[in-house]
N, C-alpha and C positions, 0 to 999 in steps of 0.2 A: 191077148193080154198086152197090155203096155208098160212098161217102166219106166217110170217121171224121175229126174233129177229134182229133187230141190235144192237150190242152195240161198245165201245169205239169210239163213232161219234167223231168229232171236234165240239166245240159249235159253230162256224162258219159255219156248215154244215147245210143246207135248205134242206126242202122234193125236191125243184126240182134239187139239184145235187144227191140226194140218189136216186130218181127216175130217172135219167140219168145211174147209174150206173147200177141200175137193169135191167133198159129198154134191155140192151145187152142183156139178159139171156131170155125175153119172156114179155108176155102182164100184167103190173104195175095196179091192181086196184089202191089199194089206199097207201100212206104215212102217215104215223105221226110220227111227230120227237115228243118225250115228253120234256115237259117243267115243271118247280117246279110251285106251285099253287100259292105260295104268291109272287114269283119276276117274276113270267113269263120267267127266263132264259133258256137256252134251261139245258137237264142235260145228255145228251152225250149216249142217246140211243133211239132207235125209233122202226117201226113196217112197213113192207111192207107186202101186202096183194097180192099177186099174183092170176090170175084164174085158171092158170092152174099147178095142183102137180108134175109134169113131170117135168116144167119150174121151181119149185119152189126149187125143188132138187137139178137141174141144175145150180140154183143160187149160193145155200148156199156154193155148194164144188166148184164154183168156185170161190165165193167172198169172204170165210173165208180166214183171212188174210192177206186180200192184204188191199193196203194203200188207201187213203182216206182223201186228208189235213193234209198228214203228218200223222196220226194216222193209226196203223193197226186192221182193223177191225175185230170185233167176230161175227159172222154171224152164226144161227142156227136154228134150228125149234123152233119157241114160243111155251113155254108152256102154258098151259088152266090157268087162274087168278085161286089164291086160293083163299078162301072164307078166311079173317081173324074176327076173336075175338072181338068183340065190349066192351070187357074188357081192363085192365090196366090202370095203375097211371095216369089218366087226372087231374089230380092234384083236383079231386070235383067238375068240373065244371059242373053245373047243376040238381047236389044234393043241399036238402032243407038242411040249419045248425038248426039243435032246439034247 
């Protein structure tokens, strides 16, 4: 299984035109276009899950930079989420004041 980065989407872009364009390249598990949490808008980068690594290779160098509604796309192997910091300035929220 491979996981594709996408980024520089058009926020008019749907998983089923980014799964249209991959479909060229081999067999599309899954899509997700990300969206921001509190407006739901899309935010111009997503994640295609292909099955097979072969295909998934296949994708990236042929789909890195070419066009896509007008935008040209960054296409690359996702890297693993980093683990972040459950620190920094939240402004207090959730600490007691005495």
């Amino acid at each position: 299984m491979k996981n594709i980065y996408v980024g520089n989407l058009s926020f008019g872009a749907t998983e089923d035109s980014v799964r249209a364009l991959f479909e060229t390249h081999g067999t599309v598990g899954r899509v997700n276009i990300c969206t921001d949490r509190d407006t739901g808008q899309p935010r111009g980068f997503g994640f295609v899950e292909m099955a097979n690594d072969g295909e998934g290779e296949k994708a990236i160098a042929a789909l890195n930079g070419t066009d896509l509604d007008g935008r040209t796309l960054n296409v690359n192997e996702a890297r693993p989420k980093t683990e972040r910091s459950g620190g920094g300035g939240g402004g207090g929220y959730g600490r007691k004041r005495w």
